[in-house]
C-alpha positions in Angstrom: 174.5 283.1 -100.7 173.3 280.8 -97.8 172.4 282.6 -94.6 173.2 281.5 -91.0 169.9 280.5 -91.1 170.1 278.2 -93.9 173.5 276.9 -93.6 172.7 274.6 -90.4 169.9 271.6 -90.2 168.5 272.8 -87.3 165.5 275.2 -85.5 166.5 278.2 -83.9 165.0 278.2 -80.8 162.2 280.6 -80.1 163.4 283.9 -79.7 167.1 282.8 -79.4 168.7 285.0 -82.1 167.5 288.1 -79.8 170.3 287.4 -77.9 174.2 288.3 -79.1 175.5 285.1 -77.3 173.4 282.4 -79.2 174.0 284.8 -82.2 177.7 284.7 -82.1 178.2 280.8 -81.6 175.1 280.4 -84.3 177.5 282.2 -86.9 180.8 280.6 -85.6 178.7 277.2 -86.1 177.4 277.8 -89.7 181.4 277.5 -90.4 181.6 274.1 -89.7 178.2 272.8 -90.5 179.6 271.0 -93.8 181.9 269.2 -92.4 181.2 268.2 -88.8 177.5 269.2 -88.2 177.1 267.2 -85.3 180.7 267.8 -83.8 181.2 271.3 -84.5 178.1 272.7 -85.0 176.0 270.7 -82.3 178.0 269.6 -79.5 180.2 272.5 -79.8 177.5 274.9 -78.7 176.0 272.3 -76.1 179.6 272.0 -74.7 180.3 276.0 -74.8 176.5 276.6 -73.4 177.6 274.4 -70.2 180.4 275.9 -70.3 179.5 279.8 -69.9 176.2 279.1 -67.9 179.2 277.3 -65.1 181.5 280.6 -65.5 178.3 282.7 -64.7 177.2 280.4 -62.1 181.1 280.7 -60.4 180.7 284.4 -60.4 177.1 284.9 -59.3 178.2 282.2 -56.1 181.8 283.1 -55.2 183.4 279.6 -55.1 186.3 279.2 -54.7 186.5 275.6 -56.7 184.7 273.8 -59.3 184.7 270.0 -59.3 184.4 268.4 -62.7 183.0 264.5 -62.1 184.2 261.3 -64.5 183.9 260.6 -66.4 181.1 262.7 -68.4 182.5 266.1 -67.0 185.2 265.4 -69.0 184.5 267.6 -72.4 182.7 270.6 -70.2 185.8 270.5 -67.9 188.1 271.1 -70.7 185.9 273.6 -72.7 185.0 275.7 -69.4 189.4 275.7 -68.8 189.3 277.3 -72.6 186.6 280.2 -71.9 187.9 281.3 -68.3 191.3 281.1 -69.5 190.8 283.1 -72.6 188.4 285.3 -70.5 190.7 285.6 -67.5 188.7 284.1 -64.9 190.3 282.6 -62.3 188.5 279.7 -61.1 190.4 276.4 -59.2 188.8 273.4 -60.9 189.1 269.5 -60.2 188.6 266.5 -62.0 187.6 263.8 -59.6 187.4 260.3 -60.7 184.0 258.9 -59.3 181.6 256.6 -60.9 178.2 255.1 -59.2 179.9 251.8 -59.0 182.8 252.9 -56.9 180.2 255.5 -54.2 177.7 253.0 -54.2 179.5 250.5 -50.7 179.4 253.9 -49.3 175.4 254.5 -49.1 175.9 252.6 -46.2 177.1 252.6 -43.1 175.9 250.0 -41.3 174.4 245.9 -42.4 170.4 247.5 -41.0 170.9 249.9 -43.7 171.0 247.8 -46.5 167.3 248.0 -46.4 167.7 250.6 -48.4 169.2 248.7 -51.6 166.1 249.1 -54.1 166.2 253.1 -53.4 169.8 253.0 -54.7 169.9 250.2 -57.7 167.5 248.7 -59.7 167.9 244.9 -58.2 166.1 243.0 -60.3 168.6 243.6 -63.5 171.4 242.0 -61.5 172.3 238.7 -60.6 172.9 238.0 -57.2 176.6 237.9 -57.6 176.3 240.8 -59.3 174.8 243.1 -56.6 177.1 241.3 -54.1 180.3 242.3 -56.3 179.1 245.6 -56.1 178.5 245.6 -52.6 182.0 244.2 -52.0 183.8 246.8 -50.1 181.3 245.9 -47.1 181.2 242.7 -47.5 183.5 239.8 -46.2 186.6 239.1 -48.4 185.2 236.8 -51.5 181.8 237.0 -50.3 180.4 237.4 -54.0 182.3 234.4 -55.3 180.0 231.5 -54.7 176.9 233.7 -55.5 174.4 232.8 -57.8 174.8 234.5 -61.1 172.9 231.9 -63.8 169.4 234.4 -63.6 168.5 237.7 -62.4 166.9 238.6 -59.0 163.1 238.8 -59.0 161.1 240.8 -56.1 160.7 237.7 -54.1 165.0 237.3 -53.3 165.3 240.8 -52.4 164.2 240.0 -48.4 166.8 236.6 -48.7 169.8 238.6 -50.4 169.3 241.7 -48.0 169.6 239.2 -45.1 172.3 237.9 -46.4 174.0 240.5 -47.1 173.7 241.8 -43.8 174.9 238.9 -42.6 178.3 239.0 -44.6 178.5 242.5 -43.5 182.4 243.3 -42.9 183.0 246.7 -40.8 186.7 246.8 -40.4 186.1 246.6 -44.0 183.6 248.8 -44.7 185.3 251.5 -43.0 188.6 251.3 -44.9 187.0 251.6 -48.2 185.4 254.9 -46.2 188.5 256.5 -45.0 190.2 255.5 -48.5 187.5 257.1 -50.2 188.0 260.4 -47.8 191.6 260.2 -48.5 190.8 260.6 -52.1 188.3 263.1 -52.0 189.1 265.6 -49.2 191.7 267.8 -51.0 189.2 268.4 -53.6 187.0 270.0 -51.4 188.1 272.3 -49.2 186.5 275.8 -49.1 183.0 277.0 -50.6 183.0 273.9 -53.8 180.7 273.1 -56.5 180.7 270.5 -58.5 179.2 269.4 -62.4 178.0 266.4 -63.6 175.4 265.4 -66.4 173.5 264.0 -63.7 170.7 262.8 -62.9 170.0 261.4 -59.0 173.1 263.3 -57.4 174.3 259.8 -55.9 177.7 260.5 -56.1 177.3 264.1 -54.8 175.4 263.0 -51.7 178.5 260.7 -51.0 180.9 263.5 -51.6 179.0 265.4 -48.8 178.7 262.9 -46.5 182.4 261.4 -46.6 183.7 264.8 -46.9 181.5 266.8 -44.9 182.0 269.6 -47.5 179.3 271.9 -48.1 179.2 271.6 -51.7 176.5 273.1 -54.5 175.8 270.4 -57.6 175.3 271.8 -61.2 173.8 269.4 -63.1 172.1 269.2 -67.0 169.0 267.9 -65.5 167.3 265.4 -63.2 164.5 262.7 -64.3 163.1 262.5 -61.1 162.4 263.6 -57.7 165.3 262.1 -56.6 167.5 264.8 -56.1 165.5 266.6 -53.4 166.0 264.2 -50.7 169.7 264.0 -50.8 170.5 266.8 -49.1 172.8 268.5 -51.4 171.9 271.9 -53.0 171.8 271.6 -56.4 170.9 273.4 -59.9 169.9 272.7 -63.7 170.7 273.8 -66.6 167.4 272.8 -67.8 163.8 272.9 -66.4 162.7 269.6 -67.4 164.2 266.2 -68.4 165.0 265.2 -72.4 163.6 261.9 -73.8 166.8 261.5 -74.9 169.1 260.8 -72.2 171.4 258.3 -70.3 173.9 256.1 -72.4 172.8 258.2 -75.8 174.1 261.6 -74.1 177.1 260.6 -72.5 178.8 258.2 -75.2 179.7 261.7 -76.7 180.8 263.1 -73.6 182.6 260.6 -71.8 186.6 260.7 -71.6 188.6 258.1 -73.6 189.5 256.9 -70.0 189.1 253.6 -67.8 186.2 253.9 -65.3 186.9 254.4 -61.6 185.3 251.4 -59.8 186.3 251.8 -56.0 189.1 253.3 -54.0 192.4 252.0 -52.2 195.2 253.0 -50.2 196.5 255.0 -53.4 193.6 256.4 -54.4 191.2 255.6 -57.3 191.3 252.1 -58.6 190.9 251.9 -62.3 189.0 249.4 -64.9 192.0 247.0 -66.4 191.5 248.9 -69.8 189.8 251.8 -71.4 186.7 251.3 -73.0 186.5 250.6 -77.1 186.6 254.2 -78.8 184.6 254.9 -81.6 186.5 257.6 -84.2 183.5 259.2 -84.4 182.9 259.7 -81.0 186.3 260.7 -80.8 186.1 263.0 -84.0 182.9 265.3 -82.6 184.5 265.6 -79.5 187.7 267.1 -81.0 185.5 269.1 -83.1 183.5 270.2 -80.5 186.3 271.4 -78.5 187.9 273.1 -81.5 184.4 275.1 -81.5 185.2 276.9 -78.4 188.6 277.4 -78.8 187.9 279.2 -81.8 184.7 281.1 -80.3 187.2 281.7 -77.2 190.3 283.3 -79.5 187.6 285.8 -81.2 186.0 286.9 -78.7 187.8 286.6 -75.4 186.8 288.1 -72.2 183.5 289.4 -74.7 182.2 285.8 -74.6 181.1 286.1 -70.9 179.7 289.1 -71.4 177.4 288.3 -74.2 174.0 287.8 -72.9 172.6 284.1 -74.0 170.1 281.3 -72.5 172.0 278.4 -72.3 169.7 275.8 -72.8 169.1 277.5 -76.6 172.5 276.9 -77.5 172.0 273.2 -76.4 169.1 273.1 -78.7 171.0 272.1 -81.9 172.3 268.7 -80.3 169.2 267.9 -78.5 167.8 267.9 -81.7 169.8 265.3 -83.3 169.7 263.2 -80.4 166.2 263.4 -80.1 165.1 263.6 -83.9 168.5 262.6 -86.1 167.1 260.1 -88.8 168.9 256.7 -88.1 171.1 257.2 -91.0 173.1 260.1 -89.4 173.3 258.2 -86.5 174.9 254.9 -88.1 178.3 256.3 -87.8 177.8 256.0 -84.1 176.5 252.1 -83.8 179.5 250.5 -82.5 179.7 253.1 -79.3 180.1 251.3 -75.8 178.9 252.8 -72.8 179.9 250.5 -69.9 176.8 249.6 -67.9 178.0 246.9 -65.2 176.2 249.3 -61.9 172.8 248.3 -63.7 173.2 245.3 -66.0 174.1 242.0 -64.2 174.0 239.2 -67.2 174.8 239.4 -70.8 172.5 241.1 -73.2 171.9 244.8 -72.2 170.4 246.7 -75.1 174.0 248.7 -76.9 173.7 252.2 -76.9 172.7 252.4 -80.1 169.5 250.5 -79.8 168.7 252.0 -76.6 168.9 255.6 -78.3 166.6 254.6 -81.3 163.8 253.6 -78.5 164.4 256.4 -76.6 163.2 258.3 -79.7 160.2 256.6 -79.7 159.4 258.2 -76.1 159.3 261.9 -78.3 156.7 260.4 -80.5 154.5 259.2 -77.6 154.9 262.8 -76.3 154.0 264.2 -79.5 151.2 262.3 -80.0 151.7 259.1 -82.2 149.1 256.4 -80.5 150.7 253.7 -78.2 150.1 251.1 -80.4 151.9 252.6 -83.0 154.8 253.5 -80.6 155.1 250.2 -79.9 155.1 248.5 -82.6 157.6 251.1 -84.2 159.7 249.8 -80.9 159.4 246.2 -81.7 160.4 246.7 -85.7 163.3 248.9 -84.7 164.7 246.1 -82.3 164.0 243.7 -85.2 166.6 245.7 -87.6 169.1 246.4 -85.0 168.9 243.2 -82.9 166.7 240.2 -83.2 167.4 238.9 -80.2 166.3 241.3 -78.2 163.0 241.6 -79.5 162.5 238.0 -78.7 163.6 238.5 -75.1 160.9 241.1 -75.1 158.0 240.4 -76.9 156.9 238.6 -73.8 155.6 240.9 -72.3 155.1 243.2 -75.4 154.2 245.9 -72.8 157.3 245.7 -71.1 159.2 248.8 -73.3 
């Protein structure tokens, strides 16, 4: 007879099984391990683990809402409803439809600011009509249109397209999209808030905070950077350090089956013209994951809040697959889309897919495996999942 052990493909974490909480979704797990490993098994502990360590976090603080972020806060939003409901905890949460792309006209208030561009976007992967479209809010009325989008920016336009910018600066317009934007996302935030997102640079918090004048408290997976320290908002992880694995690999099994918010208006959030293609897979582990903690929520209740647990072990399981899945369990997943207009300004952005498989690679550096090798394993993996890309980059090689 298999035991718990056995039954699922991956590492206990290091002392994990002391606790009952890891013990409990471990066993619940091995049920489902057959037929949705990843889904069941995987996410659905990393979805229940963000889940209880935000109930504990809600009681420890005393707030009296919790603010859920799009699109990524989708999943933990619905499993954390699940556990407190099942629990009886009664905590007010919010989903608020923000993206980068829609808070970013809102990093500044004035046209000396926009100084500041590089600290908030990476400039050269846009064109200039690209940066400009995204800057459109502030910005005279079709500003973007005769723009140059046939190459991306270097370093040496940034100086020219900041003064230009500045120069098209709009301020009736500017403040409109503000007080639209505060429209939106006052009722959300009244009282003593938090909010959740994957993370990783709290952007979208800072605005919050800043349009809202709440005094809100950010609960985030992790952070790749120092970033987060100088914006003001007081904020928390889930983890200590930052996975290799992260960005469009994480969140194309976390984001709602929803359009993305790109701005605000007079009514409110305005929406992408259509929802972004699903893949059934995607869509399958998420279902399976949520069916994980409804059924680790109907057997053991209030019990489950109760039972102690590191949260970051019973992430483990799917940070092991992203980080180490072989490429043939992660097939099923090649078609995913993870929309990427706030950083990718022409044609030709790596898919998630291919960006996941390199991110691997960053493990094996960690671990050890000389550069060389590292990148060369870089350049034959873009080779067998997309030619073209390896000729835009194998001048400079170094460039991955």
């Amino acid at each position: 007879m298999a035991t718990m052990r056995d039954s699922l493909p991956w590492r206990i974490p290091h002392e994990a099984m002391r606790f009952s909480g890891y013990r409990a979704m471990r066993e619940m797990a091995a049920r489902g391990a057959d037929d949705s490993p990843v889904g069941y098994a995987a996410l659905g502990m990393y979805v229940l683990s963000h889940a209880l360590w935000l109930a504990e976090e809600m009681q420890r603080g005393g707030f009296d809402r919790l603010n859920f972020l799009a699109r990524d806060g989708h999943l933990i939003r619905t499993a954390f409803d699940l556990i407190t409901r099942g629990a009886g905890l009664k905590v007010e949460t919010g989903y608020v439809r923000v993206s980068r792309q829609a808070v970013f006209p809102l990093h500044f208030h004035a046209p000396e600011e926009l100084a500041a561009l590089p600290e908030w976007v990476q400039m050269t992967a846009h064109t200039e009509r690209s940066l400009m479209r995204l800057l459109a809010a502030n910005l005279s009325r079709g500003a973007a249109d005769s723009a140059d989008d046939t190459r991306l920016l270097t370093e040496a336009d940034l100086p020219g397209l900041i003064r230009r910018c500045a120069d098209l600066w709009d301020a009736e317009r500017a403040a409109v999209y503000r007080r639209h934007a505060q429209d939106y996302l006052q009722p959300f935030f009244e009282g003593w808030c938090a909010t959740f997102d994957v993370g990783y640079n709290l952007r979208s918090e800072s605005v919050i905070r800043a349009v809202t004048g709440a005094d809100i408290t950010a609960f985030i997976t992790h952070t790749d950077s120092g970033a987060p320290y100088a914006r003001g908002v007081p904020f928390r992880t889930l983890y200590g350090q930052s996975p290799y694995v992260s960005w469009v690999a994480r969140e194309q099994f976390l984001l709602e089956d929803a359009p993305l918010c790109t701005g605000y208006d007079a009514q409110g959030p305005v929406l992408a013209g259509r929802k972004p293609d699903r893949n059934p897979y995607i869509a399958a582990c998420q279902a399976q994951a949520l069916q994980f903690v409804a059924d680790m929520a109907e057997k053991y209740g209030a019990e489950l809040l109760r039972m102690p647990l590191r949260p970051a072990d019973g992430c483990a399981a799917f940070e092991e697959f992203l980080h180490c899945a072989r490429r043939q369990e992660m097939l099923p997943f090649r078609d995913s889309r993870v929309e990427n207009a706030f950083h990718a300004g022409t044609a030709g952005e790596d898919s998630a897919f291919l960006q996941w498989r390199l991110m691997q690679t960053d493990l094996l550096l960690a671990r050890g495996m000389p550069p060389w090798r590292v990148r060369l394993k870089r350049a034959l993996i873009r080779l067998q999942e997309d030619p073209r890309s390896f000729w835009r980059k194998v001048n400079p090689f170094a460039s991955e």
